[in-house]
KOLGUSE-559875 format. One record per residue (C-alpha): residue in one letter; chain; x, y, z. Coordinates in nm, 4 decimals, always signed. Layout:
BEGIN
{"a","A",{X,Y,Z}}
...
***
This chain:
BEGIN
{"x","A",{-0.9515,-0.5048,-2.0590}}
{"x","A",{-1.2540,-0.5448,-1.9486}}
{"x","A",{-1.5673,-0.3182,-1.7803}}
{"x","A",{-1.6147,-0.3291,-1.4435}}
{"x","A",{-1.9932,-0.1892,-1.2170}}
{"x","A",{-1.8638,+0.0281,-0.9701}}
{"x","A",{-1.9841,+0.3006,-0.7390}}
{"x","A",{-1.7417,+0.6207,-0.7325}}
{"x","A",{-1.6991,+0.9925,-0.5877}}
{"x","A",{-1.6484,+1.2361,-0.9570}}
{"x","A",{-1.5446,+1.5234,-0.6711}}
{"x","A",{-1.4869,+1.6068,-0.3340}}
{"x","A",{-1.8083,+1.7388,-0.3046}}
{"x","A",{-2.0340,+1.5139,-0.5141}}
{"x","A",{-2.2219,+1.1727,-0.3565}}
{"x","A",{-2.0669,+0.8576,-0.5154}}
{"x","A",{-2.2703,+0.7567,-0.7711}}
{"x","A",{-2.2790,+0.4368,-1.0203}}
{"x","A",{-2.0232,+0.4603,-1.2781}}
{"x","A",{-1.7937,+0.1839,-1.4670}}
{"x","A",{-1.3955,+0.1054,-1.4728}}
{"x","A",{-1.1938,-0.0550,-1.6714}}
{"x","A",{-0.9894,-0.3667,-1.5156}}
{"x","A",{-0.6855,-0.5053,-1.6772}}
{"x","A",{-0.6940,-0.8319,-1.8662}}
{"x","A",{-0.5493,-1.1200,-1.6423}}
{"x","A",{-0.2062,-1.1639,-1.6652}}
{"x","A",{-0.0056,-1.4426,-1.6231}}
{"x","A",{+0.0355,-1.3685,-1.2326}}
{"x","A",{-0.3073,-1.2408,-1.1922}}
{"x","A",{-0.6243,-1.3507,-1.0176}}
{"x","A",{-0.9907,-1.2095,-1.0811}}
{"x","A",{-1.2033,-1.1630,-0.8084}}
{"x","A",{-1.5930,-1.1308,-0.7673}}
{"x","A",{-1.6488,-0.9271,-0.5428}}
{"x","A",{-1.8747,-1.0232,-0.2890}}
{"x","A",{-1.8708,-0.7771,-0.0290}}
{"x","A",{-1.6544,-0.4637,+0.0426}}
{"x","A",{-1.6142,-0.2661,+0.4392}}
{"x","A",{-1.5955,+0.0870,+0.4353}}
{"x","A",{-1.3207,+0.2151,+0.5838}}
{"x","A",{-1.3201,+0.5828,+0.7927}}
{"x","A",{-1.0216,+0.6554,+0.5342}}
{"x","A",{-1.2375,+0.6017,+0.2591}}
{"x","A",{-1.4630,+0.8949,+0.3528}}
{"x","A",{-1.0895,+1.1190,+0.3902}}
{"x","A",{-1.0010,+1.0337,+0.0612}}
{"x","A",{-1.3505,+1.0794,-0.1136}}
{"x","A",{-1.3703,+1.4122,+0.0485}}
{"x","A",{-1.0213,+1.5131,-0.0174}}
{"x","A",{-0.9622,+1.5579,+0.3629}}
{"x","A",{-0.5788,+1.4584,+0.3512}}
{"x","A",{-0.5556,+1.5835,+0.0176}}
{"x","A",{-0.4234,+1.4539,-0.3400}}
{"x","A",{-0.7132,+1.2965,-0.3940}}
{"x","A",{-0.7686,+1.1763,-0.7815}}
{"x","A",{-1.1472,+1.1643,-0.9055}}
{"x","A",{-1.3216,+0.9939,-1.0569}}
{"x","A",{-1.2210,+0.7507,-0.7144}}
{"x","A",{-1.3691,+0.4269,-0.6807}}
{"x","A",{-1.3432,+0.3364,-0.2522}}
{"x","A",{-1.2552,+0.0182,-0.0765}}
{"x","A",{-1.0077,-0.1805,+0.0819}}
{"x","A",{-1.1645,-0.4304,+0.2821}}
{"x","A",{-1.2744,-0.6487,-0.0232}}
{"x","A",{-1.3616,-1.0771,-0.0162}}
{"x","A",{-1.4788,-1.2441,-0.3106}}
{"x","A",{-1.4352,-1.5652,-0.5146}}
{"x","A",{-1.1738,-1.6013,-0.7454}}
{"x","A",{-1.3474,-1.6493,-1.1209}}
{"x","A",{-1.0233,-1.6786,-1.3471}}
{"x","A",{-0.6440,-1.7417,-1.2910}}
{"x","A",{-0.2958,-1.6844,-1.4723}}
{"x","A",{-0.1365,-1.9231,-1.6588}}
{"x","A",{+0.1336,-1.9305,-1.3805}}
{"x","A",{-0.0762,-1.8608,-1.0946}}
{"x","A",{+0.0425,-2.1241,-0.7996}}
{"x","A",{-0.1492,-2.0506,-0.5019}}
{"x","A",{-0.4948,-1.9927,-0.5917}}
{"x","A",{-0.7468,-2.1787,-0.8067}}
{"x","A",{-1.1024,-2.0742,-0.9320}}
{"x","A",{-1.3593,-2.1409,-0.6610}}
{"x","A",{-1.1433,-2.0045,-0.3912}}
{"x","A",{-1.2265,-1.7629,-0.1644}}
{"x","A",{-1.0053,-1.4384,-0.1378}}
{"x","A",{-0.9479,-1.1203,-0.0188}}
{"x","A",{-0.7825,-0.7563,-0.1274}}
{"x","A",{-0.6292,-0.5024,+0.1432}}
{"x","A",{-0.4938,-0.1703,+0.1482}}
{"x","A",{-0.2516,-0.2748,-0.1246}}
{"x","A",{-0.1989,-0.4210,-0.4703}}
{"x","A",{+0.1824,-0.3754,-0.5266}}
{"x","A",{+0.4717,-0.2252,-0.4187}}
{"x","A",{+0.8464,-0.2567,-0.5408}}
{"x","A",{+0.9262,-0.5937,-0.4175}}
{"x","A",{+1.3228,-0.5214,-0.4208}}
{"x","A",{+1.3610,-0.2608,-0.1453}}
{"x","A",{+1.4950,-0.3459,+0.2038}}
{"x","A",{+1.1334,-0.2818,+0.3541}}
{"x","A",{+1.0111,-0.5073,+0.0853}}
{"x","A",{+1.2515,-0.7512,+0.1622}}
{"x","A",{+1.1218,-0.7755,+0.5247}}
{"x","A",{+0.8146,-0.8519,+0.4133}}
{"x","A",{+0.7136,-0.4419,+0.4967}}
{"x","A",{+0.5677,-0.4081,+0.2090}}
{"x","A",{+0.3232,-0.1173,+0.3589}}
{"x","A",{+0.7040,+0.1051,+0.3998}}
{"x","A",{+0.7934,+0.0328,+0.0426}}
{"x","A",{+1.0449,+0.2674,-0.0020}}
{"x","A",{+0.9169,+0.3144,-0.3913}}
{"x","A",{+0.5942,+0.3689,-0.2357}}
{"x","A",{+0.3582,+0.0257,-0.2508}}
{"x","A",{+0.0438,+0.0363,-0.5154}}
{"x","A",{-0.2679,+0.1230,-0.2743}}
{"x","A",{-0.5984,-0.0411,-0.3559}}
{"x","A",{-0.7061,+0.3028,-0.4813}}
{"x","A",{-0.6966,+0.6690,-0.4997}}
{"x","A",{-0.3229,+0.5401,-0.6551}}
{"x","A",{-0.1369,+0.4510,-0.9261}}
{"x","A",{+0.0008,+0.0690,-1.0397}}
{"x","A",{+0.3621,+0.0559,-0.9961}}
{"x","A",{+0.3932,+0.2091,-1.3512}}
{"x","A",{+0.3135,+0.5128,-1.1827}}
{"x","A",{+0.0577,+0.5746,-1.4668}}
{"x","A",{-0.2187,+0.3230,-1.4276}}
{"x","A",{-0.4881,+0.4345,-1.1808}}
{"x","A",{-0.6304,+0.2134,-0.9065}}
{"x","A",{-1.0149,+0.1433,-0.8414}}
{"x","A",{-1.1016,+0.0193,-0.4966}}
{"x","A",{-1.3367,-0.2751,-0.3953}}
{"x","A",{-1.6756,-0.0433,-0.4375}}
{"x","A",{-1.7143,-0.2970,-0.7659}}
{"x","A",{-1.8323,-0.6028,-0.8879}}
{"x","A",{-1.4751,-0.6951,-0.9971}}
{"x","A",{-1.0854,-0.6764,-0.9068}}
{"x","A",{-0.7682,-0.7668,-1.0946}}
{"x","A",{-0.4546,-0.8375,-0.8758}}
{"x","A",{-0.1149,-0.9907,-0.8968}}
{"x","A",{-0.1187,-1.3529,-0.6574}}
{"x","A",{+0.1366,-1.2040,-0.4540}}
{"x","A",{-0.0877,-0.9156,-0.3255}}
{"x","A",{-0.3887,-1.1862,-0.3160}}
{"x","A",{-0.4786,-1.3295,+0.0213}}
{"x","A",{-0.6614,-1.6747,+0.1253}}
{"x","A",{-0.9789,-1.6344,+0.3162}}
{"x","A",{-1.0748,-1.9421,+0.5032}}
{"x","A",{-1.4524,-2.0655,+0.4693}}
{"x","A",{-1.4793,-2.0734,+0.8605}}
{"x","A",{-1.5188,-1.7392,+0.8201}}
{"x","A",{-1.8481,-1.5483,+0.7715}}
{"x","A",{-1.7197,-1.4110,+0.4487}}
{"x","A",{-1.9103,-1.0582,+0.4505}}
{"x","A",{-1.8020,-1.0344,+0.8394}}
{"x","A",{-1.4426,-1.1075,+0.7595}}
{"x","A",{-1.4129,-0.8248,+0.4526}}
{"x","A",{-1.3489,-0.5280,+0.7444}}
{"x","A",{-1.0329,-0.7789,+0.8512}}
{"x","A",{-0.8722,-0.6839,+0.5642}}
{"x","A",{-0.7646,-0.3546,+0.7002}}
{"x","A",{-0.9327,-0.2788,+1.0977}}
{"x","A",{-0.7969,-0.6402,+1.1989}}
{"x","A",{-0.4110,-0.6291,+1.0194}}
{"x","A",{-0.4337,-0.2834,+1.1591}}
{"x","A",{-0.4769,-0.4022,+1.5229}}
{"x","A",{-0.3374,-0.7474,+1.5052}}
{"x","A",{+0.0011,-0.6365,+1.3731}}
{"x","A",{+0.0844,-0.4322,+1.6773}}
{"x","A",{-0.0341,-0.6693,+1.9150}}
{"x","A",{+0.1579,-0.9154,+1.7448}}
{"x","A",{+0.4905,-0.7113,+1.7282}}
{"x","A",{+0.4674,-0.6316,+2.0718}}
{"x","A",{+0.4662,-0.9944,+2.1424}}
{"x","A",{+0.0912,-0.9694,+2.3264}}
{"x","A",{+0.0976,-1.3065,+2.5310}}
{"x","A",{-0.1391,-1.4588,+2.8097}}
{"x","A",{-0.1376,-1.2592,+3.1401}}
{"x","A",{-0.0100,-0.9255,+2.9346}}
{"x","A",{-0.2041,-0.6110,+3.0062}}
{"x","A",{-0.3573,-0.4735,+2.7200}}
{"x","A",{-0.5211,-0.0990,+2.7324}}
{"x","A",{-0.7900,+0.0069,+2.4072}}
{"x","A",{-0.8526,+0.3665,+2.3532}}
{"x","A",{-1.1718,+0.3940,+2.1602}}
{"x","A",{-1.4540,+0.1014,+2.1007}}
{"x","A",{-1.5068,+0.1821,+1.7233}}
{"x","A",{-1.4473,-0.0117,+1.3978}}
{"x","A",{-1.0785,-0.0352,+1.4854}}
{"x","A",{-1.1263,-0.0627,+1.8916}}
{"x","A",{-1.3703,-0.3435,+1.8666}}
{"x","A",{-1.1090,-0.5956,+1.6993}}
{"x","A",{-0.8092,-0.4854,+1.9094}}
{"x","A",{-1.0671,-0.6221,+2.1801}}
{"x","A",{-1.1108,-0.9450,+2.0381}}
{"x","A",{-0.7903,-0.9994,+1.8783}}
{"x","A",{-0.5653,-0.9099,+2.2262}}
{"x","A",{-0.8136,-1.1262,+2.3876}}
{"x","A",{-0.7474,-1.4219,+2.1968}}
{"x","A",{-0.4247,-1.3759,+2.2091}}
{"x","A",{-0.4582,-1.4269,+2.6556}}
{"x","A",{-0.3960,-1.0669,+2.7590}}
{"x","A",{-0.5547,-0.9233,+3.0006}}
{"x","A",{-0.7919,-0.6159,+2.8408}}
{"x","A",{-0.9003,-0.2918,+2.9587}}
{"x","A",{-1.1344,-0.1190,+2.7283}}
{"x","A",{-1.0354,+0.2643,+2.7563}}
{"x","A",{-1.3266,+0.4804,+2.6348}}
{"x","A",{-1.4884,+0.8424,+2.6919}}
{"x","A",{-1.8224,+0.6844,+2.7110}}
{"x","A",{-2.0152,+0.4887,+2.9948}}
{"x","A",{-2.2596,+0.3256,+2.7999}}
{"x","A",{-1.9569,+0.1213,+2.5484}}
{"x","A",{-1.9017,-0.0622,+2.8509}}
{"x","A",{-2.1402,-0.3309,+2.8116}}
{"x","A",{-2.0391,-0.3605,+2.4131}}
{"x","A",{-1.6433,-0.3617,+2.5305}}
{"x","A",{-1.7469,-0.6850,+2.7925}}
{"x","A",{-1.9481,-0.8594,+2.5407}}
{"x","A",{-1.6298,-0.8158,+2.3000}}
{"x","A",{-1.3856,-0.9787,+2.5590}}
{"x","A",{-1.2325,-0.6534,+2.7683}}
{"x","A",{-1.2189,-0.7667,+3.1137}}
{"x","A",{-1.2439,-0.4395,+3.2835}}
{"x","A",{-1.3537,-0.1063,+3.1698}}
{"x","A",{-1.1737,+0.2338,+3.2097}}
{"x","A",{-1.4304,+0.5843,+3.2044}}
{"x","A",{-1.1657,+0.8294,+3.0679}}
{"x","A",{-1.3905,+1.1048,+3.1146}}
{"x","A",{-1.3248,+1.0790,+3.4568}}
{"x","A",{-0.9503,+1.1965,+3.5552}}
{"x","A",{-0.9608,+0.9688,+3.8968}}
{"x","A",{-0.9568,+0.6630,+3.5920}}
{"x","A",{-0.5772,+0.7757,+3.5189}}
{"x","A",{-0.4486,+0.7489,+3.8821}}
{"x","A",{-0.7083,+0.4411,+3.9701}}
{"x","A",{-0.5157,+0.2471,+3.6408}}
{"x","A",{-0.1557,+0.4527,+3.6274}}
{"x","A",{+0.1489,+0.2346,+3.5839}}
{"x","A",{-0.0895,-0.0807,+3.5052}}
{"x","A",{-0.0019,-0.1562,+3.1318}}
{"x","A",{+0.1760,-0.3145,+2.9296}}
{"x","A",{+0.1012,-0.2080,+2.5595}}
{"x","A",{-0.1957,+0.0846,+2.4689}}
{"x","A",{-0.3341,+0.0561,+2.1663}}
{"x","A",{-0.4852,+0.3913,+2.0438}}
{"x","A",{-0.7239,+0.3799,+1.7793}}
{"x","A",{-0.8708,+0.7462,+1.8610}}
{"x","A",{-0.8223,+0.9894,+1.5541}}
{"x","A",{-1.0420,+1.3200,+1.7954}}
{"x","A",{-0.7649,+1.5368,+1.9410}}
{"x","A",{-0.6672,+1.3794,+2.2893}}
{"x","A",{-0.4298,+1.4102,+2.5489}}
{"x","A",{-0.1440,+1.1432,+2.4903}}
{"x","A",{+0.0387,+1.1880,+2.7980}}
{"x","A",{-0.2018,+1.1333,+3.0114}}
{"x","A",{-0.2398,+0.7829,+2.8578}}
{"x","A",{+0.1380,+0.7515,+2.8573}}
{"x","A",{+0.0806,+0.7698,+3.2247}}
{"x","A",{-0.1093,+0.4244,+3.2260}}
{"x","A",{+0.2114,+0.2497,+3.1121}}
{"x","A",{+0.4384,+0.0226,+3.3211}}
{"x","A",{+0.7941,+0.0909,+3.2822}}
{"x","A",{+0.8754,+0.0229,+2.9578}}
{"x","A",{+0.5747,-0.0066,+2.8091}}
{"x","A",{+0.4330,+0.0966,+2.5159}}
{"x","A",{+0.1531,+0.2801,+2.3721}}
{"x","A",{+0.0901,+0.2218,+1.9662}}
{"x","A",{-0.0885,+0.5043,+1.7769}}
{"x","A",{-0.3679,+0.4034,+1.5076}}
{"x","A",{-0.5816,+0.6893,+1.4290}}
{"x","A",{-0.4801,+1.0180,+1.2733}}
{"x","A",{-0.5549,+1.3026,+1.4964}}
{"x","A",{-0.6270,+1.6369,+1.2485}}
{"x","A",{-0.3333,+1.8129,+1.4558}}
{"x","A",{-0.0449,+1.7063,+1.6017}}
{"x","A",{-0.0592,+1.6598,+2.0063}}
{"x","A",{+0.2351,+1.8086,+2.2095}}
{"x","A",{+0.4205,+1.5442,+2.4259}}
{"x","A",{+0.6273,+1.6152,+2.7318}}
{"x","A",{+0.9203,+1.4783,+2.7477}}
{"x","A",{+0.9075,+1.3379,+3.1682}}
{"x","A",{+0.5989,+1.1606,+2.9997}}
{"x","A",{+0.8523,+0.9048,+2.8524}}
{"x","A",{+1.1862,+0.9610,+3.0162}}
{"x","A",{+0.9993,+0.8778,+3.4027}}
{"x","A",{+0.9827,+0.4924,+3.2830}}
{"x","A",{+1.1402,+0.4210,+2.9446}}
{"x","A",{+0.8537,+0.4116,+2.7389}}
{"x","A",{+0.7738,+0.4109,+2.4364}}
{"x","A",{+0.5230,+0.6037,+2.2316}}
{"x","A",{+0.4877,+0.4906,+1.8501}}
{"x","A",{+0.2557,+0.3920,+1.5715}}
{"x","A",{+0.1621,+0.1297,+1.2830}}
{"x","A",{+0.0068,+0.0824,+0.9862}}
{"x","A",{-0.1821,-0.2078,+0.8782}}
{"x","A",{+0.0417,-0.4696,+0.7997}}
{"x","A",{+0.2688,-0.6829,+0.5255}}
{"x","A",{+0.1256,-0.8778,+0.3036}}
{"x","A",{+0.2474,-1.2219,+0.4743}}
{"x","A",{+0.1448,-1.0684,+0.8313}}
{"x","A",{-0.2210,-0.9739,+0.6585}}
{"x","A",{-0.2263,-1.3686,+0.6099}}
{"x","A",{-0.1165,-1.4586,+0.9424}}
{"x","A",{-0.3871,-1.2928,+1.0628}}
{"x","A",{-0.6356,-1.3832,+0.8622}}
{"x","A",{-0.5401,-1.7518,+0.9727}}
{"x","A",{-0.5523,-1.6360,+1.3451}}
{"x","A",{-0.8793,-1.5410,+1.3313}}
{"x","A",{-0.9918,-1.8156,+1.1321}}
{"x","A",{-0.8730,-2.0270,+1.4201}}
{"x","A",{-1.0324,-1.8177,+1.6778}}
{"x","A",{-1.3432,-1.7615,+1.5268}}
{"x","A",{-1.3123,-1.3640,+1.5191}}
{"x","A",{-1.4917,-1.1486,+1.2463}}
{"x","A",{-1.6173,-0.7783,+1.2555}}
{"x","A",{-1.9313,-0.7212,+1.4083}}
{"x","A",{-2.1167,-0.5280,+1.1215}}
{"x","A",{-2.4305,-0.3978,+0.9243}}
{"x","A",{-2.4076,-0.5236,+0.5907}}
{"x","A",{-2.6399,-0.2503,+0.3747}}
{"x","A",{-2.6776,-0.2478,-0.0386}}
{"x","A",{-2.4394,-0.0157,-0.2174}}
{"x","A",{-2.7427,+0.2003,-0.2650}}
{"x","A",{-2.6542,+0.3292,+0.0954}}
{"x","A",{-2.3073,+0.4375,+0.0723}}
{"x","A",{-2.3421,+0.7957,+0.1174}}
{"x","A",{-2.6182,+0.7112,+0.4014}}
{"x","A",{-2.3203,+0.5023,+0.5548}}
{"x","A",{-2.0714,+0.7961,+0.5341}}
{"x","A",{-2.3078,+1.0450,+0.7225}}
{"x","A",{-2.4176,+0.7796,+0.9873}}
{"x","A",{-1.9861,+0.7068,+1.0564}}
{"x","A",{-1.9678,+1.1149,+1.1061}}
{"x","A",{-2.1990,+1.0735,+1.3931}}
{"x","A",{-2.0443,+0.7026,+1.5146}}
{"x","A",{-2.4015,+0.5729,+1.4826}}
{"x","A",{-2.2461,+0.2231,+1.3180}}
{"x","A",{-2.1855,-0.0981,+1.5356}}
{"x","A",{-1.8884,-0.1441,+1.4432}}
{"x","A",{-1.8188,-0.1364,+1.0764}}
{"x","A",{-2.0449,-0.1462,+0.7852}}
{"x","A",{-1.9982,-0.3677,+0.4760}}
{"x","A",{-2.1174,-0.3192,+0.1369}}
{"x","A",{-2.3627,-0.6195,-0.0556}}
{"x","A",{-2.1976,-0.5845,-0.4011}}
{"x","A",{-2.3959,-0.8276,-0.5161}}
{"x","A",{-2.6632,-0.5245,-0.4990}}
{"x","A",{-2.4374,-0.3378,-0.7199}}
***
């Protein structure tokens, strides 16, 4: 064992604060990781604040973590001290189950190991997140960042670009596809620059006039004011795969409406109630209304590589830890362009 810096929530109510964890020794599989820099994720505010509830305190934030590796396993094959890595949502999950099998390890039937606010699969051992100077995790959960990348930039891939690319990529985006983006924010931004790279064809989708010069900048080709109902019959019938990153209550079937037939619109955020949807919204064309989350451990690597090639990172604002609960009041009010990333070397 050995004692990690970290900064964690003791309650629902009370700001995270400096406190220390205990990490595991490494184990033959394992890889240690300095952490170099950590995203916050909307989820980690939740979870801090016990919004979805079950939340376990004291809870130590933060999936979006990139380090260097300082010590390996004895039988440790694919990663070396020196190298750069990264830590998502997860840390484990069953391995065995048919979901696991497919290389779904997010749907492990078991339930996987989340990065924290969890247990190890022992279903004892809590998990800390990435808000600390130091990680533990198996190789198999442990994923290769590639130096092209800015390194602090790239942490927020970890979850808001699997999130985006794995839809986009299981939808089969391809050049001259038309892509629609509901909401410019930490998760909107990279569905921009991800679908774009992939050659579709994409139509930021957002509430707000003054996002439209962000979304261009991004790569959108066209911009859609949803504010304004003539939007829905100017663009109805024009796509062919929505992604919806937009967790406000909103009215799904009039974006259904913006599908081709047979087209499909992927849900990302998390709504606080469920949204009615009528039925002629998907029987008039076949389509197809459905959701994701993140993304397997081997498809978390794929994209990592994708963007490496591409040259796509987050845009952020990297702050010291010291600003955490600063951060969390400024994401309440969306006054962050678009994700903000944690200096743990400030720690």
């Amino acid at each position: 064992m050995a004692t990690a810096k970290a900064y964690a929530a003791a309650s629902p109510t009370s700001p995270l604060a400096p406190h220390q964890i205990e990490r595991r020794a490494v184990g033959p599989h394992d890889v240690q990781i300095e952490i170099a820099y950590c995203g916050i994720c909307h989820s980690d505010l939740h979870q801090v604040r016990d919004e979805w509830g079950g939340s376990k305190y004291p809870m130590v934030p933060g999936h979006e973590i990139v380090g260097k590796i300082t010590a390996v396993g004895a039988h440790v094959k694919g990663f070396k001290v020196g190298d750069l890595a990264g830590v998502g949502c997860m840390v484990d999950s069953c391995r065995t189950c048919p979901s696991c099998q497919r290389k779904l390890e997010q749907f492990c039937e078991r339930g996987c190991a989340w990065s924290y606010n969890s247990t190890e699969m022992d279903r004892v051992t809590p998990t800390y997140g990435g808000y600390s100077s130091s990680i533990v995790v198996d190789e198999a959960f442990t994923l290769k960042v590639s130096p092209k990348l800015a390194l602090a930039a790239a942490a927020p891939l970890l979850c808001a670009g699997i999130t985006t690319y794995s839809p986009l990529r299981h939808w089969n985006t391809k050049k001259g596809d038309k892509v629609g983006v509901v909401g410019l924010g930490g998760l909107g931004h990279m569905a921009v620059k991800i679908a774009a790279a992939m050659g579709a064809e994409v139509t930021m989708l957002s509430t707000s006039k003054s996002k439209e010069a962000d979304a261009r900048k991004l790569g959108a080709h066209h911009f859609g004011l949803t504010s304004d109902d003539t939007t829905f019959k100017r663009l109805a019938g024009q796509f062919d795969l929505i992604i919806d990153t937009i967790s406000a209550p909103h009215d799904y079937n009039k974006y259904l409406g913006l599908l081709r037939v047979e087209g499909a619109m992927v849900l990302l955020g998390v709504p606080p109630e469920p949204t009615p949807v009528a039925a002629h919204a998907l029987i008039g064309g076949r389509k197809i209304l459905t959701g994701s989350l993140i993304g397997g451990i081997q498809e978390t690597q794929e994209m990592l590589d994708f963007c490496a090639e591409h040259g796509i990172v987050s845009d952020i604002e990297l702050i010291p830890v010291q600003q955490v609960n600063e951060a969390y009041e400024r994401m309440l009010k969306n006054d962050v362009r678009y994700r903000f990333v944690l200096d743990m070397k400030t720690l």
